[in-house]
N, C-alpha and C positions, 0 to 999 in steps of 0.2 A: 612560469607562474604555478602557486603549487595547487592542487586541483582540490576541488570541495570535498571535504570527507562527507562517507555516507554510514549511517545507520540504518540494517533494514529489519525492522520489527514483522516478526512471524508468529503464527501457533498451528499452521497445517501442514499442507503440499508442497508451499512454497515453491508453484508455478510461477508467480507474479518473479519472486525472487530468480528466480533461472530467466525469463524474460531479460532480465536487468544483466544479468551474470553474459546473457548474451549478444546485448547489445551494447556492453564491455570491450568482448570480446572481437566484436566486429567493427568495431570502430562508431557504433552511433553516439555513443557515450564518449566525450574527450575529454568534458572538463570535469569530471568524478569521478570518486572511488570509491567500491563500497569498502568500509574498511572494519565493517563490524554489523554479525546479523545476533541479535536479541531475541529467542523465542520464549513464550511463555507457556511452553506446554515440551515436556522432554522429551517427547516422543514424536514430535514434527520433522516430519520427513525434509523440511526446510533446512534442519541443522545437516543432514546428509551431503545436500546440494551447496552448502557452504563449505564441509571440508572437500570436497572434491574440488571448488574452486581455489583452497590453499587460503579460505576467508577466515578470519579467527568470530568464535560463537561463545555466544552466555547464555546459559535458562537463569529467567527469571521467573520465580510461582509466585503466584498470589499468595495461597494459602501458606509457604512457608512465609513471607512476609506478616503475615498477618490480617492488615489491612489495604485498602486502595493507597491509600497516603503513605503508605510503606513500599509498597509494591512501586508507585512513582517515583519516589526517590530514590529506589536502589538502580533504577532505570537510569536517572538522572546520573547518579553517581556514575554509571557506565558510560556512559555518552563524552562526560568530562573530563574521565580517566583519559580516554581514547581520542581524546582532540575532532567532535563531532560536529561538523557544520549541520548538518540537514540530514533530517528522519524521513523515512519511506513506509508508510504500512501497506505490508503488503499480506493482506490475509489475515491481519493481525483482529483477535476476535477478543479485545478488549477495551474498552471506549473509555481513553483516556480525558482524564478531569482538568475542568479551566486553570486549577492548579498547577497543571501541566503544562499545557497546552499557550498559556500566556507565556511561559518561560522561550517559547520558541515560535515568536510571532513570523509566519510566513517563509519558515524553516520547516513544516511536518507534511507532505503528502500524501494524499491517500486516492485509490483506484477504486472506484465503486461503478457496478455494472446494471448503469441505466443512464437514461439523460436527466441526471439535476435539472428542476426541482421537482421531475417524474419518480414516483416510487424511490423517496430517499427518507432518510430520518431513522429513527429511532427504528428497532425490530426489522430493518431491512436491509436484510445480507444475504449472502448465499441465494439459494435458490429460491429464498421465498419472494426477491425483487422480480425475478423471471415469471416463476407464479400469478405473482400478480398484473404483470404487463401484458401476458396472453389471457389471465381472467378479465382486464380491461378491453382486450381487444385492440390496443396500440396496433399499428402498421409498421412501426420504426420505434426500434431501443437505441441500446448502444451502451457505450462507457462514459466516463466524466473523471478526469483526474483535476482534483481541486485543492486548495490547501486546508489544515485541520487549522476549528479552532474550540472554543465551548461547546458548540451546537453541535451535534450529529449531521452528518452531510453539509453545513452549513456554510464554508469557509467561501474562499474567491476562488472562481473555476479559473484552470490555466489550462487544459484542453476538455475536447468532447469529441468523439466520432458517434457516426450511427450505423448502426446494424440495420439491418431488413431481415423483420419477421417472415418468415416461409411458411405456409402451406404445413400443417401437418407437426408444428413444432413442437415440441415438450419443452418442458423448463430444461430438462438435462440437454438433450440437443440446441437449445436456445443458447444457456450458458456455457458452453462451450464456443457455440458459434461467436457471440460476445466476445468469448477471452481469447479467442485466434484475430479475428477482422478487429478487435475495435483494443482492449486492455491493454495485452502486448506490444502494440504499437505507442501507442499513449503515455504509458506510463515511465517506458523507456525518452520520448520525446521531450517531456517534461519534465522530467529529471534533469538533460542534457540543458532546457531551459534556465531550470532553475539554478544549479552548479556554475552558469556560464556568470547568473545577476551575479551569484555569491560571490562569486572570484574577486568581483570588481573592487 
């Protein structure tokens, strides 16, 4: 059976992406492949982590596009060159539009580090989700890998773990602790989920 192609959209570190790269490689991933990572920023340490895996990469900018509705199409257009089953954002610091997003109903994932519908939505990413989970004072975060649709955080969750808040946390030690115990697990598990529906 031939296995789901992957797309994995970046514009940083491209942690989440090596996660995936590794659980390729160890066998948690059987029914995909990433077979194309997309960054929108040229300088994302993300595109490193993909030639070292032998992954073929594309920068896409905005601003050479022009606009949003330019920028998604030329996305698009890469996806369907490249025979793309299913999208992974992984780090990806672009909030892609229902124009988009309708084209690949229950085809786009994404890893955000909190419990949905705890600290999600619009302006929460990065550190300022963690920020705000120890200014609430939660006891338990965690991650949520759900599927992308119009809404910001808004799609169908297909996992969750929980983290435990420590004693003494920062946002930096927090999100770290998050992307060890709860994202890298997840987001790799989910993938292998959803790869497995596409096959069908």
């Amino acid at each position: 059976m031939a296995k789901t192609k992957i797309a994995v959209l970046v514009s940083g570190g491209g942690t989440n992406l090596q996660a995936l790269i590794d659980a390729l490689n160890a066998g948690v991933i059987t029914s995909g492949e990433i077979a194309l990572v997309i960054a929108n920023n040229s300088k994302a340490y993300a595109l490193e982590r993909a030639a070292k895996a032998g992954i073929p990469s594309e920068i896409v900018l905005k601003k050479e596009c022009g606009s949003q509705e330019a920028f998604e199409q030329k996305i698009k257009e890469l996806l369907t060159v490249n025979g793309i089953d299913m999208i992974v954002l992984a780090g990806f610091m672009s909030i892609l539009s229902e124009n988009f997003t309708k084209d690949y109903p229950e085809r786009i994932l994404n890893v955000h580090p909190s419990l949905i519908p705890s600290f999600c939505g619009v302006g929460y990413y990065g550190l300022r989700v963690h920020e705000e989970a120890l200014a609430y004072g939660v006891k338990v975060t965690g991650a949520t890998v759900h599927f992308v649709n119009e809404i910001p955080d808004g799609g169908k969750i297909i996992l969750q773990k929980a983290v435990e808040i420590e004693e003494g946390d920062t946002p930096e030690i927090l999100q770290k602790r998050v992307m060890e115990q709860a994202e890298w697990k997840i987001l790799p598990a989910a993938v292998e989920i959803v790869s497995k529906q596409l096959q069908r």
